[in-house]
N, C-alpha and C positions, 0 to 999 in steps of 0.2 A: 585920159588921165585917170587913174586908180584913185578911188574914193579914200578920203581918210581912213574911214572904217576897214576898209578890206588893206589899209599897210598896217593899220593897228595890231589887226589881226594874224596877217606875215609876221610881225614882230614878237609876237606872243607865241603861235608856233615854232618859230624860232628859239626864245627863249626857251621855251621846254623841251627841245629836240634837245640843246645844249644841255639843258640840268640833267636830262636824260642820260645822255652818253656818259656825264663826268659821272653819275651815279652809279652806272654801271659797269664803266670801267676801273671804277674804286673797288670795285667788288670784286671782277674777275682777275684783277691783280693783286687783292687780298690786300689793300691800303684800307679799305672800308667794311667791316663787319658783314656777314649775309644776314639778311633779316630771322632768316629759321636757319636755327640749327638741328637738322635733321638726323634722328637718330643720336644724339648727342644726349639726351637729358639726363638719362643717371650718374655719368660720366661730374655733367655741368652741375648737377647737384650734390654730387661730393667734395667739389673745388670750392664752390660758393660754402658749402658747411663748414670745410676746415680753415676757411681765409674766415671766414663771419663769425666763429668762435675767437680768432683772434682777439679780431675786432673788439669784441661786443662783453667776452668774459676774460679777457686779458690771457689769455690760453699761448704756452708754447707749443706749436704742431709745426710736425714736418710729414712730408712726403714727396713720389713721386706719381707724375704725370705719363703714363709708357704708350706709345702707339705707333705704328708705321705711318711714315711723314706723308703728307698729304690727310689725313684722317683728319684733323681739326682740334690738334691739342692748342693751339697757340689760339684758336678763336674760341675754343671752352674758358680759357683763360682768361682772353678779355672780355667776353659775355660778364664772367663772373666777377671781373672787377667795374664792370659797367653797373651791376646791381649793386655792389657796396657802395658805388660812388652814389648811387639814385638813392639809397638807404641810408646813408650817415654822412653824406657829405665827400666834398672835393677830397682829390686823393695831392700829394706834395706836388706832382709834376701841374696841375694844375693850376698850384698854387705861382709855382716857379715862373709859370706862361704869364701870370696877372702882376708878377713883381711884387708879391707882399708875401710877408710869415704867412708859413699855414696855419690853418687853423680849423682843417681837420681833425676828425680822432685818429688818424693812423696815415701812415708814410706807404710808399710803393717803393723799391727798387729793384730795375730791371739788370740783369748782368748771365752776359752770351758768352758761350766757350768762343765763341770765333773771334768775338774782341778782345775780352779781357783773357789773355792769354795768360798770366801772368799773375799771382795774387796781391803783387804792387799794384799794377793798373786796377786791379778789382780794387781795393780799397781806394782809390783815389777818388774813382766814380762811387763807390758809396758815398764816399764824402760830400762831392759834389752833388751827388740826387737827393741828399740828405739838407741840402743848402747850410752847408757850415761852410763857412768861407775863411777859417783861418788857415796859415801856412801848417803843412803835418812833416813839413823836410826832416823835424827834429824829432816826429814820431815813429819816422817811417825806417827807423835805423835799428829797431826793437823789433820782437816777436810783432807777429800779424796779431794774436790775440791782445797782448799790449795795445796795440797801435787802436784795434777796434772796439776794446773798450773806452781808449780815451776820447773814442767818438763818440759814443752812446751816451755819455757824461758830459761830453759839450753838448748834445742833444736835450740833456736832463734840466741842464745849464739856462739852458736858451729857456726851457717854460715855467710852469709849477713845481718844479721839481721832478715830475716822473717823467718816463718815457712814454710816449705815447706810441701805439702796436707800429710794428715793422713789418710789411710783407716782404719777404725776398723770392723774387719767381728767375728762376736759375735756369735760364734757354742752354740746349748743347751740355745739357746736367753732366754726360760723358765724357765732355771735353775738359769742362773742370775738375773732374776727377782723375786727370792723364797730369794733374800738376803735381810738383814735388812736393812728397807727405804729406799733402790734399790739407794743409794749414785752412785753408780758406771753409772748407767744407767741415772740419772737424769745430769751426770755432764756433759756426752757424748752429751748429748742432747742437753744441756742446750749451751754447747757449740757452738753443731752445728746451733742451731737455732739461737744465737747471730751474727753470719758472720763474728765473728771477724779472727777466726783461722780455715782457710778452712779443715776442717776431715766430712768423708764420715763415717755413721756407718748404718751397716747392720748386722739384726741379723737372724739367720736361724733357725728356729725351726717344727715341726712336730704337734704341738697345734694350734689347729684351734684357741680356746678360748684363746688364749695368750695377747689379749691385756686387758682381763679381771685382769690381773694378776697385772697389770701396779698400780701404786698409778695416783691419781688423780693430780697430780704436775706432777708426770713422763709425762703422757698424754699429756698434756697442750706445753709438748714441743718436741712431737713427729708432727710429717711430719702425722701422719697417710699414709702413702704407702706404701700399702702392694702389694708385686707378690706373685702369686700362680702358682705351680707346680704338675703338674698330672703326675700320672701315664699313660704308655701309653693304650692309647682308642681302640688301633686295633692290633689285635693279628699278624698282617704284623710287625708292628711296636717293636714288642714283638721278634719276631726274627730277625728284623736286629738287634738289641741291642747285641743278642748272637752271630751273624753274625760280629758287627764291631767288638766285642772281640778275637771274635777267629782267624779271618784273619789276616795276615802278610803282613807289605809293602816291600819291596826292599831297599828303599830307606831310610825309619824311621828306620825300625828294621834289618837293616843291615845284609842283607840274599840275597843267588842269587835269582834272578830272575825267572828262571827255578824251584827252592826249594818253592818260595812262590804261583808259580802256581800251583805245584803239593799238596801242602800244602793246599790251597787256594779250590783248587777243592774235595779235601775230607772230609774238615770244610763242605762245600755246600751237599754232599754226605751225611752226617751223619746229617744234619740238614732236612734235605729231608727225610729220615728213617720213615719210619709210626710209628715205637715205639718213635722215639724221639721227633717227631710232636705232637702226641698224649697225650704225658708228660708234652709239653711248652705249648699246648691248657689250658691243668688242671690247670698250676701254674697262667697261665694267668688269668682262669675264677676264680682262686682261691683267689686269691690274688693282681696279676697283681708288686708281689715284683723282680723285677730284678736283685737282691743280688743273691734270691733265683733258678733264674735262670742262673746266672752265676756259682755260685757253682755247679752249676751239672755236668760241665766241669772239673772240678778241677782234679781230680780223673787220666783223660784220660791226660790230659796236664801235670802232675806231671811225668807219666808213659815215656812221650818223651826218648828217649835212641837211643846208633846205631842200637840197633837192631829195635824198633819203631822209626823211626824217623818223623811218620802222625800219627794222633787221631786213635785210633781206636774204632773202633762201639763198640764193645763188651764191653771196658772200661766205654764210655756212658752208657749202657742198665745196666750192674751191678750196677755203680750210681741211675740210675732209680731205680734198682728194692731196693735198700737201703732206696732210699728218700719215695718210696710209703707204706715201709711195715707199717704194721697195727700200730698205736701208742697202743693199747692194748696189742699186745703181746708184744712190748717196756717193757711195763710197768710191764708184767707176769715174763719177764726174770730175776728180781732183787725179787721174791718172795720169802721165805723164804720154806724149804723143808718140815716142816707143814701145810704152806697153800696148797702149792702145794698136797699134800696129803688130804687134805679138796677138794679142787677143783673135782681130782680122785672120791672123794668119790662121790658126787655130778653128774658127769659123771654116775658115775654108778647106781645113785639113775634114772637119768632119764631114762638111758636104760631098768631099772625095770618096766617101766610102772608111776612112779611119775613124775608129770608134776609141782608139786612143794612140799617144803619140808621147814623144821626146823631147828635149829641145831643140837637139841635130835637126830632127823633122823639124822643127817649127821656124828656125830660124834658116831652114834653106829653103821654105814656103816664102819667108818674108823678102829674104835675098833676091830671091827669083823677082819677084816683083819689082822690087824696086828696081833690079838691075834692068826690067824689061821697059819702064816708066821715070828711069830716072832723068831724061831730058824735060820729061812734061814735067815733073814733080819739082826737080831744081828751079822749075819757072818764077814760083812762087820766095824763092830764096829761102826757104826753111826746113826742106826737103833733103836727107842725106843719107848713106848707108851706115848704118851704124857697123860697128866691129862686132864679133862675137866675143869678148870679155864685157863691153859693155850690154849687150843684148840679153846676156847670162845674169846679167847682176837684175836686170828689169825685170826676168825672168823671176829671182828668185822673190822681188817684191809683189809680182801676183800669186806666188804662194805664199808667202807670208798676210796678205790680204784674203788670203783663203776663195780667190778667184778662180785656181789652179789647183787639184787637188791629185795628191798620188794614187795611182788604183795599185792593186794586188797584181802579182806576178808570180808567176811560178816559181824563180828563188823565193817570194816572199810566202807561197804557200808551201814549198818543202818545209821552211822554216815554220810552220802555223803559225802564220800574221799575214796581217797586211803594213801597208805603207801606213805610218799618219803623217802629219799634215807635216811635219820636220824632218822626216827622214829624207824628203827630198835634199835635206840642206848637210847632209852627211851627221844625223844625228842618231843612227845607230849600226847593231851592226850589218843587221839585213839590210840597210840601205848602202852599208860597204862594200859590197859586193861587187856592183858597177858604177864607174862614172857617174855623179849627179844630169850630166849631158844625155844619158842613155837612159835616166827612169823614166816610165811611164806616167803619163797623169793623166788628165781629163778637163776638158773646160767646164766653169759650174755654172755656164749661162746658156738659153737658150740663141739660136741664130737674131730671133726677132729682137731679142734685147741689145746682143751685139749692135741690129741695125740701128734700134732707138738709140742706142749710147751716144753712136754718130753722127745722126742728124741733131742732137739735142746740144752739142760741140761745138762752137761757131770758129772755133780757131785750127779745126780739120780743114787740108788742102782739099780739093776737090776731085782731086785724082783717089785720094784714100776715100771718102765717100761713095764714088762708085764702086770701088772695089769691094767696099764693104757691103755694097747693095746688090753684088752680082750673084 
């Protein structure tokens, strides 16, 4: 029988293996802050300036927030309202969660192009993040700027008489701006640049060309300040970003100490992996997306248990080898069991010595077959000759899948061109020339991937299997 002391202790690694995982799968799903923000800081310290003046000297400031998505505009942003709130106090939505008036020096409100589609919906949820709870049916029948001052005024209403600062942080900045005569945006503004009623409005978007989008009155009463946000320059920088995810603190994520070093030293071990190095080098020069390189953890971190209670490599590298495989055979695995039998056939046109072919050929390659196998094949009941209208039209979905591709011909070199990837399909004029049945094309798959395609299939009859492996 297990001594008390050693289930105490099961139980306590347990526990931390749990706080573990939720810790760190808050992070790689971006529900939960990263501890460092890498390469961020000048970015971070000009959000926290122009929100902190709000705050602090009653200042109206606008701008925007620009960066290609995955970079970290949305977690500069909450960094930076995480320091106000550690600096002056709870922010309203805090207030909201505890069920009392705030009683903060300044409000938040969040509003996303992809919700608030609308600049009715937008003011509804001002209202509500604002915690004014009276009916606006009777406001909302008047200009938007009407409507949002007589909120700002029940605002006034409710304290000492003034307003106390407004952030407004404007997710999908671009999408609110695709609203009719961008009311919403022009009142913000219009606001802020008056001085009368200190609100901070920042908008964050991914469009470089965003202030193209602006009307010419919007403009006129924008701040023009713009920060930008890069992704990171140095592929160092690239992996501490995976590095501050995946580590555990003691103290934050409430785990022993002893747990987060061992925990802590196998994150560093598995980052170190020549496979898994070589993977964050790729996304890096690929991309440089850090979403993308979070998710790659996911997998292994989901896996945590008493029995795993540290990453293991192995869960890594399977992720790898998922994220890298081919996006073609992706795309081969949802074919239909016709093409797929076109494809075969094609295979075996080139092993014959044809280095390119027709459809004529391809579908008296497939003919032949079947007709020579069609008792074995019908065995399975699912097995049939297709016609050649329908085997054309299959045809024309592996070129439109770009599996098939037209080569050059001598009409199409009198003409100086070649085929693209349409003319197969009678889309111009050198491809009018002859029958779409009679162009030439090319398979775009080696023999060996034809084979994997088909063993990796489980609903291929067994007779197309060989065939395909002969």
């Amino acid at each position: 029988m297990p001594s008390r002391m050693s289930l105490s202790g099961n139980a306590t690694q347990l526990a931390d293996t749990s706080r573990a995982r939720k810790a760190v799968l808050g992070r790689l799903y971006g529900r939960a802050p990263l501890p460092n923000l890498v390469g961020l800081d000048s970015p971070l310290d000009l959000v926290f300036s122009l929100l902190s003046r709000t705050v602090t000297s009653a200042e109206g400031n606008t701008g925007l927030l620009i960066g290609p998505r995955g970079s970290g505009k949305s977690a500069v942003v909450q960094r930076a309202l995480d320091m106000l709130e550690s600096k002056h106090g709870r922010g309203a939505a805090a207030a909201a969660a505890a069920a009392t008036v705030p009683t903060s020096k300044y409000h938040v409100v969040r509003l996303s192009g992809f919700v608030h589609t609308t600049d009715r919906i937008a003011l509804r949820d001002i209202a509500r993040q604002l915690l004014i709870e009276q009916d606006l049916e009777n406001i909302l029948i008047g200009s938007f700027a009407d409507a949002f001052t007589y909120i700002l005024n029940l605002l006034r209403s409710s304290g000492d008489g003034s307003v106390p600062p407004v952030l407004f942080i404007l997710e999908e900045f671009d999408l609110l701006a695709q609203h009719p005569k961008q009311s919403l945006l022009y009142t913000l503004f219009d606001i802020a640049q008056s001085q009368q009623t200190p609100i901070a409005v920042l908008g964050v978007t991914a469009r470089i060309d965003v202030m193209d989008l602006l009307e010419k009155r919007v403009k006129s009463r924008f701040s023009h300040r713009q920060i930008y946000v890069q992704c990171p320059q140095k592929k160092s920088d690239f992996v501490e970003i995976a590095r501050s995810a995946l580590h555990v603190d003691a103290s934050s994520d409430g785990v022993a100490k002893t747990f987060a070093q061992q925990f802590n030293a196998q994150v560093d071990e598995i980052l170190a992996a020549e496979s898994v190095a070589r993977h964050m080098a790729h996304i890096f020069d690929f991309g440089k997306d850090a979403r993308q390189l979070l998710y790659l953890f996911v997998t292994a971190a989901s896996q945590l248990s008493a029995q795993n209670q540290l990453l293991q490599l192995a869960c890594v590298e399977a992720s790898i080898a998922q994220d890298v495989a081919s996006a073609k055979m992706q795309v081969l695995s949802s074919v239909s069991l016709l093409e797929l039998c076109l494809i075969i056939s094609m295979k075996s046109l080139v092993q014959g010595g044809s280095s390119k072919y027709n459809f004529e050929m391809v579908y008296n390659e497939y003919k032949t077959f079947m007709s020579r196998h069609l008792l074995v094949a019908s065995a399975g009941g699912a097995m049939k000759v297709y016609k050649k209208p329908v085997a054309l039209k299959a045809f024309e979905t592996l070129v439109e899948l770009e599996i098939v591709r037209p080569v050059a011909t001598s009409m199409a070199a009198d003409g100086g061109g070649s085929y693209g990837r349409n003319d197969l399909l009678a889309g111009s004029a050198q491809s009018a020339r002859a029958p779409k049945e009679y162009r030439m094309v090319q398979l775009m798959l080696e023999p060996g991937q034809v084979v994997e395609l088909v063993l990796d299939r489980v609903d291929v009859p067994a007779v197309i299997r060989r065939w395909a492996q002969q």
